[in-house]
C-alpha positions as a Markdown table, in Angstrom:
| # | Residue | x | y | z |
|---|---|---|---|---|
| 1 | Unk | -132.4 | -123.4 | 24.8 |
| 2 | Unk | -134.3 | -119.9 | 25.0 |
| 3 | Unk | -133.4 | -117.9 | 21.8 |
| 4 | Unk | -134.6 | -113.8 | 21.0 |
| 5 | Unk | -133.5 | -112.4 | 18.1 |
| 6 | Unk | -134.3 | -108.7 | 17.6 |
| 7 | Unk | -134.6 | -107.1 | 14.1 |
| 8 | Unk | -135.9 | -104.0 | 12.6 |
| 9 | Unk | -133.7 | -101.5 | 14.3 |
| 10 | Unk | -132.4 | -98.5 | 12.0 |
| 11 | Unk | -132.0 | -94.4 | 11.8 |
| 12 | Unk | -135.0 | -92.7 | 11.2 |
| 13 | Unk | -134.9 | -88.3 | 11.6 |
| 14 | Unk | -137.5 | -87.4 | 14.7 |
| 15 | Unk | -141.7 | -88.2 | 13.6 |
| 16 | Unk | -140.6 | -91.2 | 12.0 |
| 17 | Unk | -141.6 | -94.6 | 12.7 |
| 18 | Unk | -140.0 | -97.9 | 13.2 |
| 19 | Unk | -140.9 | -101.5 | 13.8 |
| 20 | Unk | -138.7 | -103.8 | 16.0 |
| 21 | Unk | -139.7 | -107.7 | 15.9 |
| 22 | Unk | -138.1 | -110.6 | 18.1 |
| 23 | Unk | -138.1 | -114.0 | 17.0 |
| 24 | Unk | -138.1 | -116.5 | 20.1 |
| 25 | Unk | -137.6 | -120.3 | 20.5 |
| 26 | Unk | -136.4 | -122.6 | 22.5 |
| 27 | Unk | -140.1 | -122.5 | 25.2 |
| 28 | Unk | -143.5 | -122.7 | 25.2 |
| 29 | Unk | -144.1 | -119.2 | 23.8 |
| 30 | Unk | -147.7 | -118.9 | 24.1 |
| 31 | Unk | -147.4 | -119.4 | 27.8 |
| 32 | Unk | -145.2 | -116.5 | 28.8 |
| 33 | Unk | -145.4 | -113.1 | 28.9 |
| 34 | Unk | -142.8 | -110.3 | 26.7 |
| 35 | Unk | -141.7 | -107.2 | 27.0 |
| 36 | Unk | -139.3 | -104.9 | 25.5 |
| 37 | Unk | -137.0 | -102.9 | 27.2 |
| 38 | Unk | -134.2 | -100.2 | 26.1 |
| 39 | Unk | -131.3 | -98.9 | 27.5 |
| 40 | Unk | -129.3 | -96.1 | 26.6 |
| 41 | Unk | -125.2 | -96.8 | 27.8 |
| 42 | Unk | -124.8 | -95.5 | 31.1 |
| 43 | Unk | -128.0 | -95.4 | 32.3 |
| 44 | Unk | -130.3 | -98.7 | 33.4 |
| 45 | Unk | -132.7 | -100.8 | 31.4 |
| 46 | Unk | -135.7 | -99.5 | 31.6 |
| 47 | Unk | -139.4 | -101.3 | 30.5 |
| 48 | Unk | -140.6 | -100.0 | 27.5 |
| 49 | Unk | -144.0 | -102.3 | 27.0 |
| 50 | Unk | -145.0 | -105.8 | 27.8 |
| 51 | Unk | -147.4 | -108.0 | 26.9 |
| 52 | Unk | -149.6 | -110.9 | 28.7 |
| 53 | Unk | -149.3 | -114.6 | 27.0 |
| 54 | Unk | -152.4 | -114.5 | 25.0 |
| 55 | Unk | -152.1 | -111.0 | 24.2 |
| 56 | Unk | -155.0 | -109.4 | 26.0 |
| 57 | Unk | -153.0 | -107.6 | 27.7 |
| 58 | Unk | -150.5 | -104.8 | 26.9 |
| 59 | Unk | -148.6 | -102.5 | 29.1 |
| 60 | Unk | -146.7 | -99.5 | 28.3 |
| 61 | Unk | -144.2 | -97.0 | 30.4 |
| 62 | Unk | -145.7 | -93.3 | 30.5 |
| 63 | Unk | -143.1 | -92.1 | 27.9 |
| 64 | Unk | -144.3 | -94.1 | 25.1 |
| 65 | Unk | -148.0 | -94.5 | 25.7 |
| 66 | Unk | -149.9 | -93.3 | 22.4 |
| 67 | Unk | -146.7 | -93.4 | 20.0 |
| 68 | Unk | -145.8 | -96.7 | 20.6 |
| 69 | Unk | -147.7 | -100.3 | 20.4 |
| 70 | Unk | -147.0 | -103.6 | 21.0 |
| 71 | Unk | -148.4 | -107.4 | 19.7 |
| 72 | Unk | -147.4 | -110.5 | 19.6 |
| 73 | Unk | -148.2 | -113.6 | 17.0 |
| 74 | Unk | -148.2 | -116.6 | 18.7 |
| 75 | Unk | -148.7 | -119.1 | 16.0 |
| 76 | Unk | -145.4 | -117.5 | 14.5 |
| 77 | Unk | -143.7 | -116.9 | 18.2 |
| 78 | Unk | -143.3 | -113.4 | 17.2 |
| 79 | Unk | -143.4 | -109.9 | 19.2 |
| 80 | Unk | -143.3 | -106.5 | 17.4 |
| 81 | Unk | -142.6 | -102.8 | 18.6 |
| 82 | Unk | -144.3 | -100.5 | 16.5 |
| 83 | Unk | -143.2 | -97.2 | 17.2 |
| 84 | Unk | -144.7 | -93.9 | 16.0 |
| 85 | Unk | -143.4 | -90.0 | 16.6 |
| 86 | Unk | -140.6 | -90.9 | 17.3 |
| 87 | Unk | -138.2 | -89.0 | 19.5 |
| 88 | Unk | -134.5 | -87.9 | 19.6 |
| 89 | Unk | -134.8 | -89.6 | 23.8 |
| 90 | Unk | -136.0 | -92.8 | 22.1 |
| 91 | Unk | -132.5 | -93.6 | 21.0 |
| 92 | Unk | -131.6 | -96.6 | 23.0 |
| 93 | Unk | -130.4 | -100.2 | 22.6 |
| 94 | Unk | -133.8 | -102.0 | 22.4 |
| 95 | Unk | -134.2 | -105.6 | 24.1 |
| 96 | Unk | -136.6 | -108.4 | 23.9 |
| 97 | Unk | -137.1 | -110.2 | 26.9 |
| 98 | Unk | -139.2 | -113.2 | 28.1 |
| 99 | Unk | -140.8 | -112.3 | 32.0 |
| 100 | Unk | -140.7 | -114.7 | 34.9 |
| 101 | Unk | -143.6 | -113.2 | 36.6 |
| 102 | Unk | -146.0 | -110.4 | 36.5 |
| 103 | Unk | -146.6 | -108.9 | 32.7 |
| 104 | Unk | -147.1 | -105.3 | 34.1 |
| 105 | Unk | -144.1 | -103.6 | 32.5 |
| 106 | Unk | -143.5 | -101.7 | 36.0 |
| 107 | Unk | -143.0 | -104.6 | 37.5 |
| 108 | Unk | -141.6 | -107.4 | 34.6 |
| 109 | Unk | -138.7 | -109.7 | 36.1 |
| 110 | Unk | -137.5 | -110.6 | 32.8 |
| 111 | Unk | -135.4 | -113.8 | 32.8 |
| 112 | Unk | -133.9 | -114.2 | 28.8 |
| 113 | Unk | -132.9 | -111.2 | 26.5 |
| 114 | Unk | -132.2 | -111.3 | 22.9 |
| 115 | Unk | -129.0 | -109.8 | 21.9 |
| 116 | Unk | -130.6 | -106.4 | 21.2 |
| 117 | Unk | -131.3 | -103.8 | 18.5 |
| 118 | Unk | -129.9 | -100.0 | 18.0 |
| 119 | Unk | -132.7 | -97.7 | 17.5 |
| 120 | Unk | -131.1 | -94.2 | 16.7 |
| 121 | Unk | -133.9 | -90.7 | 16.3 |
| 122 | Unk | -132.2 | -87.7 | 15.0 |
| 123 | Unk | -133.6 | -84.4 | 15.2 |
């Protein structure tokens, strides 16, 4: 079956950097596109960045453009986060998800999600 599994969460103070990474099996990796979203409790999961099958192509949400950068490996079925000046507002939950559709994080119809990974910036 579909498996994500998120790692690299932590506490970093504000400026600091982090790199998240999601393991996936269980598909054909190289043929879907993956995105990461966060979600902060109370509020709704919002897309963070996503990224076509082969890689090409990489989209990001307007409050992480610049600081944050995503890539995938697929011989190793990997995706990694790698985010920069970070902020106290990018404390979230942070997902990995597999999309079902269009890679464009605006409009990314995920359809598996890892578990998640806690992400806390302190100023």
């Amino acid at each position: 079956q579909v498996q994500l599994v998120e790692s690299g969460g932590g506490s970093v103070q504000a400026e600091g950097s982090l790199r998240l990474s999601c393991a996936a099996s269980g598909f054909t990796y190289s043929a879907y596109c993956m995105g990461w979203f966060r979600q902060v409790t109370g509020k709704e999961r919002e897309g963070v960045a996503s990224i076509s099958p082969g890689g090409g192509g990489r989209w990001y949400a307007d409050s992480v453009k610049g600081r944050f950068t995503i890539s995938r490996d697929n011989a190793k079925k990997t995706m990694t986060l790698q985010m920069n000046s970070l902020k106290p507002e990018d404390t979230a939950m942070y997902y990995c998800a597999r999309g079902g559709g269009y890679c464009d994080v605006r409009s990314f119809r995920p359809t598996n999600w890892g578990q998640g990974t806690q992400v806390t910036v302190s100023s």
